[in-house]
C-alpha positions as CSV (number, residue, x, y, z in Angstrom):
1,X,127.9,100.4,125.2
2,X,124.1,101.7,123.6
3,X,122.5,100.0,121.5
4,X,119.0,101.1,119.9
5,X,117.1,99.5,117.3
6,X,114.0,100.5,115.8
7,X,112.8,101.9,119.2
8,X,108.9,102.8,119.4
9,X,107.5,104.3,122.6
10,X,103.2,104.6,122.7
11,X,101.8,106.6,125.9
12,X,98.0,105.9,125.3
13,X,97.0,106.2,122.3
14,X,100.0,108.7,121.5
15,X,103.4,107.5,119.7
16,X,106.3,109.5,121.2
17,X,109.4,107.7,119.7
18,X,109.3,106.3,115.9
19,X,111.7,103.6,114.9
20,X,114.7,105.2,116.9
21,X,117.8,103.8,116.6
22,X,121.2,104.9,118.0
23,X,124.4,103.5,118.8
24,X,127.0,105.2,121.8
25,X,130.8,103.2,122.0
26,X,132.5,102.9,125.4
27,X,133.5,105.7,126.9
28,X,131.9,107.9,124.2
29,X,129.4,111.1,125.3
30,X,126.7,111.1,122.8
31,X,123.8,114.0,122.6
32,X,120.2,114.0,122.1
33,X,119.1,117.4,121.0
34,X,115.7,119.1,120.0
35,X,113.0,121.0,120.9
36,X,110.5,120.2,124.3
37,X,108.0,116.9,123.1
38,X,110.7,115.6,120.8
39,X,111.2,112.5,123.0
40,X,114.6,112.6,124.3
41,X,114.0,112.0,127.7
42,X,111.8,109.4,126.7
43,X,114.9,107.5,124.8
44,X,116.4,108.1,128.4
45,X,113.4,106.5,130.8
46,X,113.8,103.7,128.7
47,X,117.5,102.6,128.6
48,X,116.8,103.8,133.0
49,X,113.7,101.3,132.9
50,X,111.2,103.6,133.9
51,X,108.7,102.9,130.2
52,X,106.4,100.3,131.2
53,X,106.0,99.3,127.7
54,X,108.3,99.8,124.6
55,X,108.7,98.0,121.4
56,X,112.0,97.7,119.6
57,X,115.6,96.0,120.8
58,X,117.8,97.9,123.8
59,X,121.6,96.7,124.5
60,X,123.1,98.3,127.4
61,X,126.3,97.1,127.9
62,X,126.0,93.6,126.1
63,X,122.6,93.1,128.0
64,X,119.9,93.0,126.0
65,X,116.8,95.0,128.0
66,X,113.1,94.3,128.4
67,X,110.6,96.4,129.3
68,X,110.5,97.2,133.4
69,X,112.9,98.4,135.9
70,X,115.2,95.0,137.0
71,X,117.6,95.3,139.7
72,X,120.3,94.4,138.3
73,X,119.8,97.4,135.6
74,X,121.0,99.9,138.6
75,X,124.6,98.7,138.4
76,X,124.8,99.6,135.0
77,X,123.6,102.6,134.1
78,X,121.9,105.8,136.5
79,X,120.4,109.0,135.7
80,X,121.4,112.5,136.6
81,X,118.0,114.8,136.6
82,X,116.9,118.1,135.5
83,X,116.2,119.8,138.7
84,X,118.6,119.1,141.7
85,X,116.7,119.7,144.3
86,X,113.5,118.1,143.2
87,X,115.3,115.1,143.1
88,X,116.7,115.0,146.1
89,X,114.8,114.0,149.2
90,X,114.6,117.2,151.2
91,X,114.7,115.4,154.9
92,X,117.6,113.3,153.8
93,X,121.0,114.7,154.2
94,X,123.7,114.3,151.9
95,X,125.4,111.5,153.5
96,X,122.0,109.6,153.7
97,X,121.4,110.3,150.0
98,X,124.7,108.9,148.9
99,X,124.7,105.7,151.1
100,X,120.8,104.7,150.3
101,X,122.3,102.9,146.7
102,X,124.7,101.2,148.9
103,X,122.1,100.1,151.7
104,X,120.0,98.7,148.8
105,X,122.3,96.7,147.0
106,X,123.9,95.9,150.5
107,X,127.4,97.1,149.8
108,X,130.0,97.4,152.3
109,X,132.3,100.8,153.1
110,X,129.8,103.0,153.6
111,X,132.4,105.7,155.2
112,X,134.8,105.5,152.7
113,X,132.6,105.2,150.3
114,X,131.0,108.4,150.9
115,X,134.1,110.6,151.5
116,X,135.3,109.4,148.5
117,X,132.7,110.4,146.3
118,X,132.3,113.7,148.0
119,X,135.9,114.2,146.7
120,X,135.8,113.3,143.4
121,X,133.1,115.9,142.7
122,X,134.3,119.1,144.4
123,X,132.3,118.8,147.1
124,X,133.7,119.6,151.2
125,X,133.6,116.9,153.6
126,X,131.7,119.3,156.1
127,X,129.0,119.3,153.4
128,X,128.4,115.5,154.1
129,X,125.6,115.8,156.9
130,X,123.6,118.9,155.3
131,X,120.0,118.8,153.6
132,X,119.5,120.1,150.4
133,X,118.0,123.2,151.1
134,X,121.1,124.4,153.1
135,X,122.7,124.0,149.8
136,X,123.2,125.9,146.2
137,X,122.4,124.4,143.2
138,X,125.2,124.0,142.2
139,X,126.4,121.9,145.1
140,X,123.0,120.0,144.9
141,X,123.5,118.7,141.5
142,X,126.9,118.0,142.8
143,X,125.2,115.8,145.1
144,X,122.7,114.0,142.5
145,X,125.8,113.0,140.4
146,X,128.0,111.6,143.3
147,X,125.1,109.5,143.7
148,X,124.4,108.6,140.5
149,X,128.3,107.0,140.7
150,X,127.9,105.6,144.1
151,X,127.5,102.0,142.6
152,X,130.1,102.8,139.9
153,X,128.2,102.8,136.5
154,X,129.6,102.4,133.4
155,X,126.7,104.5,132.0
156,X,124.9,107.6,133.1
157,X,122.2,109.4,131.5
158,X,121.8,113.1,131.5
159,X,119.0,114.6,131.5
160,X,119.4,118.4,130.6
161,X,122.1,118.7,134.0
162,X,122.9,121.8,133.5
163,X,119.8,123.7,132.7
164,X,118.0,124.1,135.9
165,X,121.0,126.0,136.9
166,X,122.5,129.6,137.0
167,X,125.2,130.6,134.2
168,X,127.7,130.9,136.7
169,X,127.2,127.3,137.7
170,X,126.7,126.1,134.8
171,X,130.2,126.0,133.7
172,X,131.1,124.6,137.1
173,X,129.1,121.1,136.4
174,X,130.1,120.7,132.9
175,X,133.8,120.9,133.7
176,X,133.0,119.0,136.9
177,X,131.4,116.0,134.1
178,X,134.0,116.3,131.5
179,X,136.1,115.7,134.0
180,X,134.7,112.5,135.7
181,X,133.8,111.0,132.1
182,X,137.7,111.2,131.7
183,X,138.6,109.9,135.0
184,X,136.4,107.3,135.1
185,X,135.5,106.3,131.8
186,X,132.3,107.1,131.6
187,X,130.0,107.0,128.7
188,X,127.7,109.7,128.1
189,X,123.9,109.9,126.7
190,X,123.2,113.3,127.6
191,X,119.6,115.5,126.7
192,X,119.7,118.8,125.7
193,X,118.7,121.7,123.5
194,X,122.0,123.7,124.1
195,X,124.0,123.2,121.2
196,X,127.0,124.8,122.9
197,X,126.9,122.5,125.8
198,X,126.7,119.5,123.6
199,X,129.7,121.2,121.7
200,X,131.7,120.9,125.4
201,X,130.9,117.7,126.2
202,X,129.8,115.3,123.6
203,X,131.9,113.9,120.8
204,X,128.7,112.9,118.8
205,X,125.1,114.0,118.3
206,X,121.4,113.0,117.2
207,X,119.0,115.9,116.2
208,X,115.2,114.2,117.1
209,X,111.8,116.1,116.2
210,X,108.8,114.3,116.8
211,X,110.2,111.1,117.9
212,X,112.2,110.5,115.1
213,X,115.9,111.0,114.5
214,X,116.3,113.4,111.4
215,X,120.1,113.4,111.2
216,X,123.7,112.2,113.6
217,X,126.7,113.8,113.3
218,X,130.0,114.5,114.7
219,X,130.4,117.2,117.3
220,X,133.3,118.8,114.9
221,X,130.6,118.8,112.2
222,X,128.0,120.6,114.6
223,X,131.1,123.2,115.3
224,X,131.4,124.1,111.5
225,X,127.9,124.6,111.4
226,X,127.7,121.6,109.2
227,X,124.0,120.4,110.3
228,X,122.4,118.7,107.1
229,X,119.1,118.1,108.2
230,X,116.4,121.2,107.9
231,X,115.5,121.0,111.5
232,X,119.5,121.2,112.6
233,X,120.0,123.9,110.6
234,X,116.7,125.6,112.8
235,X,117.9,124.2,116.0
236,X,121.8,125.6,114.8
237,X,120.2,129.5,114.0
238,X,118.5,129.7,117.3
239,X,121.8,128.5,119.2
240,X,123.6,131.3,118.1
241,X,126.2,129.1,116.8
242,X,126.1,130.4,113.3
């Protein structure tokens, strides 16, 4: 469903991503871990289209990308963000937010549409004409996922979902994800530096440090504390994991 090949990212005269390469099946939920600067969000803007400029090959689906936002991009693949509520439009409600993707792409349903998605992630109908400030944020990140899925993606990115969040929650949306990935058959690329998250949800992993990938492995290998690389074995002693 991912395809990366020798990906190289340059913001001015700075390299962020050296020769990455990657590969995510259908319906898999693959991890990018490491420390803050290691360019896993990066990897993420650029399968989303939001690198102006990036050298290498991307497959998404069977398409192969080029550099730029297209259109047609947004049917394929969305992105969940960091913080819920600074990406969510604070004078829009919540049924404005989730019909917006259908208004642009001028899809039919809109009712429907919305009450459906408002169901499949926990959230209550009454909730559908509130702002996000007269929500939690838990509910708001509720919110940015429905509308990730409001043109039915086969792909969504994840970019650290859970950490802007309280502990309490926290649980909450990664049940609420594990569950819609099995649902719906989702594929996964999700950013973190919580190993135990990616130990919930992923079945797979890449360990990045300075824009390069030092190691992949197999979620059941990351559980064993079976990390070859130097760096995983850092990132596994500061999880707690071992």
């Amino acid at each position: 469903m991912i395809a990366v090949q020798n990906l190289n990212v340059r913001y001015g005269d700075t390299t962020v991503l050296h020769g990455v390469s990657l590969a995510v099946a259908q319906g898999e939920s693959f991890a990018l871990v490491g420390e803050s600067g290691s360019g896993k969000s990066t990897i993420l803007k650029a399968l989303a289209g939001q690198v102006a400029d990036w050298q290498g090959q991307m497959r998404l689906a069977g398409q192969d990308l080029q550099p730029g936002r297209k259109a047609h991009l947004a049917r394929q693949v969305q992105m969940v963000f960091q913080d819920p509520y600074g990406s969510l439009h604070p004078r829009r409600s919540v049924d404005d937010t989730l019909a917006e993707p259908l208004a642009i792409h001028g899809i039919k349903g809109r009712d429907a549409r919305v009450l459906a998605m408002l169901d499949a992630v926990g959230l209550p109908r009454r909730f559908r004409f509130r702002l996000p400030h007269q929500l939690s944020g838990g509910q708001r990140q509720r919110v940015a996922i429905a509308r990730a899925l409001m043109l039915e993606p086969p792909v969504l990115l994840l970019d650290e979902p859970t950490s802007a969040l309280d502990v309490s929650v926290q649980a909450e949306i990664m049940n609420l994800l594990k569950g819609l990935r099995e649902e719906k058959g989702l594929t996964f690329l999700l950013v973190t530096h919580d190993l135990p998250v990616v130990s919930f949800l992923c079945d797979r992993l890449a360990v990045l440090r300075a824009g390069r990938v030092e190691e992949t492995a197999e979620v059941a290998t990351l559980r064993a504390a079976g990390l070859q690389s130097a760096y995983g074995r850092e990132l596994l002693e500061r999880s707690g994991l071992v």
